[in-house]
ZAPA-168863 format. One record per residue (C-alpha): residue number from 1; residue in one letter; chain; x, y negated, z negated. Coordinates in steps of 0.5 Angstrom, whole numbers, always signed. Layout:
// residues N
nr:rest:kette:x:y:z
NUM:A:A:X:Y:Z
...
END
This chain:
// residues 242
nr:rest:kette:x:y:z
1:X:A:-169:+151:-1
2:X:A:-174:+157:-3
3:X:A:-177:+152:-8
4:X:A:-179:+147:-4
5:X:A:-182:+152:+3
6:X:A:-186:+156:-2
7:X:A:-188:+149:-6
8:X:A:-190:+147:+2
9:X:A:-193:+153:+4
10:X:A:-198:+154:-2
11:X:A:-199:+146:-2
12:X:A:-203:+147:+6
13:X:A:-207:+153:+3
14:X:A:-209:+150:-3
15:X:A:-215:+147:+0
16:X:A:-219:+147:+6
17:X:A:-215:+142:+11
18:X:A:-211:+148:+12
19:X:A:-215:+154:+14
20:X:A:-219:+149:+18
21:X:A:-214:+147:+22
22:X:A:-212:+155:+23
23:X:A:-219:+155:+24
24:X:A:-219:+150:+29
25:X:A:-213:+152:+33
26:X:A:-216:+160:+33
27:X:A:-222:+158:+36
28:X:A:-220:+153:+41
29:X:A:-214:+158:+44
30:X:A:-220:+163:+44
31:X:A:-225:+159:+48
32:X:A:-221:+157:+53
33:X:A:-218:+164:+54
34:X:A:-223:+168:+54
35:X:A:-229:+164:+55
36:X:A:-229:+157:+58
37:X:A:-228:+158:+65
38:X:A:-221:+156:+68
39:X:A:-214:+156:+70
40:X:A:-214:+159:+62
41:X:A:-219:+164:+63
42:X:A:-216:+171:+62
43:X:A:-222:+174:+64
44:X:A:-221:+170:+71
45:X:A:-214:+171:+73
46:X:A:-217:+178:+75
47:X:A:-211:+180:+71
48:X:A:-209:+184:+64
49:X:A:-204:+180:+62
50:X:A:-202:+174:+57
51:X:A:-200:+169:+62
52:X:A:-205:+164:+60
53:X:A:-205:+165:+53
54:X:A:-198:+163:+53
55:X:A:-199:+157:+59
56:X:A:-204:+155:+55
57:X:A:-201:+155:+47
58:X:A:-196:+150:+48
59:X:A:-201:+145:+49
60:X:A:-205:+146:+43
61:X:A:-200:+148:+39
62:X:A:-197:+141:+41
63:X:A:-203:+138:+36
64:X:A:-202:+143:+30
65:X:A:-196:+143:+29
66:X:A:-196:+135:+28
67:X:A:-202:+136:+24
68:X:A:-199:+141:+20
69:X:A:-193:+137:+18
70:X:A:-196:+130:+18
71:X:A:-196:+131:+11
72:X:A:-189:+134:+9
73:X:A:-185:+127:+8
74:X:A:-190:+123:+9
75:X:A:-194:+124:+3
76:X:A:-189:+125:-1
77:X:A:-185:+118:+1
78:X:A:-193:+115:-1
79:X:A:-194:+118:-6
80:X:A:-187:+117:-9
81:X:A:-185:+125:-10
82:X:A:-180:+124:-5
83:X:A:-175:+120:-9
84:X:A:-176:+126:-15
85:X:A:-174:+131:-9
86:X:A:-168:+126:-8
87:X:A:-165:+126:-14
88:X:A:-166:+133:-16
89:X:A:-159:+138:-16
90:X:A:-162:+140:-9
91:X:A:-158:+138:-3
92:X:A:-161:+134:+3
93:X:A:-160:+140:+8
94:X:A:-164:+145:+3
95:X:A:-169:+140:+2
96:X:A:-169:+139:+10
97:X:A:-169:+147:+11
98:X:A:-174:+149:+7
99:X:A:-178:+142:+10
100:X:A:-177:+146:+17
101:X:A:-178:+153:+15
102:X:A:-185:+152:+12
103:X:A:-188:+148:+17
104:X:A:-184:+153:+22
105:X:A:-188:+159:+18
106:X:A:-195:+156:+18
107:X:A:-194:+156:+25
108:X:A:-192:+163:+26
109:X:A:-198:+164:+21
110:X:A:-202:+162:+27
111:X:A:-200:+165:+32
112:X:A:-200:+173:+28
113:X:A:-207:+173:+30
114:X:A:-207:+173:+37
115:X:A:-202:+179:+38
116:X:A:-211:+182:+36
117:X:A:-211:+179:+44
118:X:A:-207:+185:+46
119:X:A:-213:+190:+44
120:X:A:-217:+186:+49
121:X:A:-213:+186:+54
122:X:A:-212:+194:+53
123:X:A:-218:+195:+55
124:X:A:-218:+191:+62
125:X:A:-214:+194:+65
126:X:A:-215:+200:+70
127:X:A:-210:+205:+64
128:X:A:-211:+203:+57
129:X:A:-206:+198:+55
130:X:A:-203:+197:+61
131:X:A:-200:+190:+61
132:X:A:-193:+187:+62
133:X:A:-190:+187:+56
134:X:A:-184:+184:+58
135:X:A:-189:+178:+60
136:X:A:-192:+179:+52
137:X:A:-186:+179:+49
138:X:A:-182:+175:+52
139:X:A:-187:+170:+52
140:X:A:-188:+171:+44
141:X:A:-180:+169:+44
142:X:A:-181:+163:+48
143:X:A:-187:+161:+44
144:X:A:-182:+162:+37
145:X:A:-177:+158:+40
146:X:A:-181:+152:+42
147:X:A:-184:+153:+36
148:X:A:-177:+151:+32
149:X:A:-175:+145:+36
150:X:A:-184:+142:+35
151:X:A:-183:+144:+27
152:X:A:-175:+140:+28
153:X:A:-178:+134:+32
154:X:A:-185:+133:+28
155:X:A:-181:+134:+21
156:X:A:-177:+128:+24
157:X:A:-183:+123:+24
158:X:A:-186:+126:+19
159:X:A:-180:+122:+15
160:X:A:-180:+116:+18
161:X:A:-186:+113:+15
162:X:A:-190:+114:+9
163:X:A:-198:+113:+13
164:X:A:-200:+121:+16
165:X:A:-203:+119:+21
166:X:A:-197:+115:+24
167:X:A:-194:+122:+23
168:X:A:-199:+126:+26
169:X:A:-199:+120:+32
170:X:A:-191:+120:+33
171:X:A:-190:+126:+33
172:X:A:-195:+130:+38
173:X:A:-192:+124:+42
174:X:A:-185:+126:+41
175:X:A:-186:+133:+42
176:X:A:-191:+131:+49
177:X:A:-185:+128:+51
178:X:A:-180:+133:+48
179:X:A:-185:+139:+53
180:X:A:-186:+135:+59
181:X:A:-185:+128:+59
182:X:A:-178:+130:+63
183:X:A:-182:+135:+68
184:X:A:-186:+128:+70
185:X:A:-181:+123:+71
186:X:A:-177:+129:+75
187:X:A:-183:+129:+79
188:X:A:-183:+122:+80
189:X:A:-176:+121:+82
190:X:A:-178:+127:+87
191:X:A:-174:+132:+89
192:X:A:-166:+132:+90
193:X:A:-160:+134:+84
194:X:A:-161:+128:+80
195:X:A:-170:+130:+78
196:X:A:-168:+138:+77
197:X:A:-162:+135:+71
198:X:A:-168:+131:+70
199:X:A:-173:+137:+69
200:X:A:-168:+141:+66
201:X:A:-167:+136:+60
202:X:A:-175:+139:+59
203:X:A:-178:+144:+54
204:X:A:-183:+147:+60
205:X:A:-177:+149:+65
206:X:A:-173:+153:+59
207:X:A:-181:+156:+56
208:X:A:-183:+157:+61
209:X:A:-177:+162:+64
210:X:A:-178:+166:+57
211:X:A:-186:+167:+58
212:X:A:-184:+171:+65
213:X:A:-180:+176:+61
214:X:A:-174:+173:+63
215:X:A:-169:+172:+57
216:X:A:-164:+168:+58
217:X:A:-159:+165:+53
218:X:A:-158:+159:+56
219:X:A:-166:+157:+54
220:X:A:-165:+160:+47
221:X:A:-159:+156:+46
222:X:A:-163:+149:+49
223:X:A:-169:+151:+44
224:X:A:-163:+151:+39
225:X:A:-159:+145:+40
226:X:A:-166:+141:+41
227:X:A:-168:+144:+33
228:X:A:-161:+143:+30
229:X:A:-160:+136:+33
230:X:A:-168:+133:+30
231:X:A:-166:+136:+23
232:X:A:-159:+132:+23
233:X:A:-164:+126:+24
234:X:A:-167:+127:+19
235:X:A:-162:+130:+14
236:X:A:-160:+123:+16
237:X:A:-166:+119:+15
238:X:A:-166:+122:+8
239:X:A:-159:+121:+6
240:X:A:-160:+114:+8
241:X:A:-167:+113:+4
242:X:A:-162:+117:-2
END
């Protein structure tokens, strides 16, 4: 497992593409925050806290996390490396694991540098760093939990096919879905028990909880079970491809 996370991890730093895409994602997260005016400018919330940074990065991280892991079975069913991967003494739920914790680990590698937002929002204040940390934290949780369940679901598409843009298609689609998909059709149904089931089967509802500092283990265990159940579907995929 720790062969084929490092392998994974060293093969998207290896070139540009990869520090491009971490490139990308910094810049965009940090326009929209604290450049571009809007609903995500820190600067015109009037407030020194990090709830827009943490409205805002489910979104852009439903387009890097497919980027990152379009490439992880994908390239390796076309290029011919995944059946080598399958007939090595390696078992499937290593092989998946160490899959997830390396498109996992790139994403958290993303998100360290913005932790250096929290040393402008330390100046914004009237005290110096006088800010929420329950949201911050809480937020930084919520973030990680989601991140698990995108990295499952992208990891899953990535095996279903052999072309990475179909990967990267299918699986920013299927985390969309996974994020706010339920919250549209419970807006569409209208209001009553039915749409509130409806929106709890959501990401959104459970994230955005946690990103107001309120942790509940109910939410940690939907990331938990959503992540569990898309790398058994992969696991699946590659027993049958084996």
């Amino acid at each position: 497992m720790l062969a084929v996370f490092l392998k994974d991890v060293r093969s998207f730093f290896s070139g540009l593409l990869g520090f491009l895409i971490l490139g990308v994602f910094l810049l965009i997260s940090s326009l929209f925050l604290w450049v571009i005016p809007g609903q995500f400018n820190i600067l015109d919330q009037g407030f020194a806290e990090m709830s827009s940074f943490f409205l805002f990065a489910p979104w852009i991280y439903l387009l890097l996390i497919p980027a990152v892991a379009m490439k992880s079975l994908a390239e390796e069913r076309k290029s011919g490396t995944l059946e080598l991967l399958l007939i090595r003494p390696i078992s499937l739920p290593q092989l998946v694991l160490g899959k997830w914790l390396g498109i996992l680990s790139i994403g958290f590698i993303a998100f360290l540098p913005t932790l250096f937002y929290l040393l402008g929002l330390g100046d914004l204040g009237l005290e110096k760093n006088n800010y929420d940390s329950g949201i911050v934290w809480g937020g930084y949780t919520g973030l990680l939990f989601l991140l698990c369940s995108y990295s499952a679901i992208a990891l899953y598409c990535s095996s279903l096919n052999q072309n990475q843009v179909v990967a990267l298609l299918l699986a920013a689609l299927g985390c969309l879905l996974f994020y706010s998909g339920w919250g549209a059709l419970a807006s569409w149904v209208g209001s009553g028990r039915f749409a509130e089931n409806l929106e709890w089967l959501g990401a959104k509802t459970h994230y955005q909880q946690m990103a107001r500092g309120v942790i509940d283990l109910r939410d940690l265990l939907f990331f938990v079970f959503v992540t569990l159940f898309f790398l058994t579907l992969t696991y699946l995929r590659l027993k049958h491809d084996r």
